[in-house]
C-alpha positions in Angstrom: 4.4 -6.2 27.0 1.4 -3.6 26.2 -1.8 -5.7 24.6 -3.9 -3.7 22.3 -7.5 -3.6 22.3 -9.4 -3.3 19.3 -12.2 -1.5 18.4 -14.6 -3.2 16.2 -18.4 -2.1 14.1 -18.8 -6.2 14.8 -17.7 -8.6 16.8 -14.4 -9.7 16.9 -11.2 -16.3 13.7 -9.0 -17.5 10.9 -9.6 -17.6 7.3 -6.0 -19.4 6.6 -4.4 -19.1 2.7 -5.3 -22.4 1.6 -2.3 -25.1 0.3 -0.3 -23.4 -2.0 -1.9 -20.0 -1.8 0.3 -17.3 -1.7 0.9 -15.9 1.4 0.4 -12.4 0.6 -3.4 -13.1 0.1 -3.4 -14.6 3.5 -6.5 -13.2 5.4 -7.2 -13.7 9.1 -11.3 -14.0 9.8 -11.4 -11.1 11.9 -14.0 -12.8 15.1 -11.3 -15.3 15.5 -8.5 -12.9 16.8 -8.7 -13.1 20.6 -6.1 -10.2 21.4 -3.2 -8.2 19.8 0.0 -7.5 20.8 1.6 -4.1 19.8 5.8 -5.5 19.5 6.9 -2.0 18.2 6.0 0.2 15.2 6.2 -1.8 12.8 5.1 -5.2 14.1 2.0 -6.8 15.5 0.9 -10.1 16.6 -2.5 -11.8 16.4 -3.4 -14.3 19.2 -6.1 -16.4 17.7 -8.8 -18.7 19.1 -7.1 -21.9 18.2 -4.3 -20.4 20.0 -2.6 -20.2 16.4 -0.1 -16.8 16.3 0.3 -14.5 13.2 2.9 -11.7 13.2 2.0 -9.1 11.4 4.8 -6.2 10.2 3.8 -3.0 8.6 4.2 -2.0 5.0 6.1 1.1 6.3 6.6 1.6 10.2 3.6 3.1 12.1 5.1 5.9 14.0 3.2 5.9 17.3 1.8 2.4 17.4 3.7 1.3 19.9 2.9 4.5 22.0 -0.5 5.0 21.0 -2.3 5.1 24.7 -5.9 4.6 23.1 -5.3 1.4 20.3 -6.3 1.0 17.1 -9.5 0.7 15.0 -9.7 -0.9 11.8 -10.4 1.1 9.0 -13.9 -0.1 7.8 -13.1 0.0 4.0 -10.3 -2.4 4.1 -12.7 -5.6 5.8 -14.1 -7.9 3.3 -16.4 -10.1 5.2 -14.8 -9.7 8.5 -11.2 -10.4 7.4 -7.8 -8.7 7.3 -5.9 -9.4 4.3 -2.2 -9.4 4.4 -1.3 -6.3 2.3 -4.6 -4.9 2.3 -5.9 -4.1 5.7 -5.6 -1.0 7.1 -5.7 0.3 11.2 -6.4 4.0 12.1 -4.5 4.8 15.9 -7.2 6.6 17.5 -5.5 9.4 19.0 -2.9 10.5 16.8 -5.2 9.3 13.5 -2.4 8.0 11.1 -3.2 5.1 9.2 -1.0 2.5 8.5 -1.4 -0.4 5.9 -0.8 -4.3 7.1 1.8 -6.4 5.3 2.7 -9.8 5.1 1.8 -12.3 8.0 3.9 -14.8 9.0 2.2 -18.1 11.3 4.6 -18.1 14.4 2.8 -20.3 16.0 
């Protein structure tokens, strides 16, 4: 499997949806994620530091993302104090320079 790197203003944890939150709000605190892995278009998964897993699938599928031979950047607008919010967070591929919008993420792990 092909590991993404990621391409960060900051440096790259976990801000978890608290009891009863709903899980479209989830955000993940964006220093905690150790590494991604790029599963196919439309699906990522965050390795964290507390060795937690989050998969991640796409609004709409990312044509290329799987391809893409330079990664991904997130797209500065869509962090709030460092976090990626399920169904707000956006990544930019850096060679072909689509953007595609985050959904829902599920804990696998």
């Amino acid at each position: 499997m092909r590991m993404a790197f990621l391409s960060l203003l900051f440096l790259p944890g976990l801000a978890n949806a608290a009891p009863g939150q709903d899980p479209r709000t989830q955000c993940l605190f964006v220093p905690d994620i150790r590494e991604t892995q790029i599963v196919d278009d439309n699906t990522l998964i965050y390795h964290m530091r507390d060795h937690a897993q989050y998969r991640v699938n796409m609004l709409t599928s990312c044509f290329g993302l799987k391809q893409e031979p330079d990664g991904y950047t997130f797209v500065q607008d869509s962090l709030e104090t460092e976090q990626l919010c399920a169904n707000q967070a956006t990544i930019r591929l850096n060679s072909l320079r689509s953007i595609c919008q985050l959904g829902n993420f599920t804990r696998i792990k």
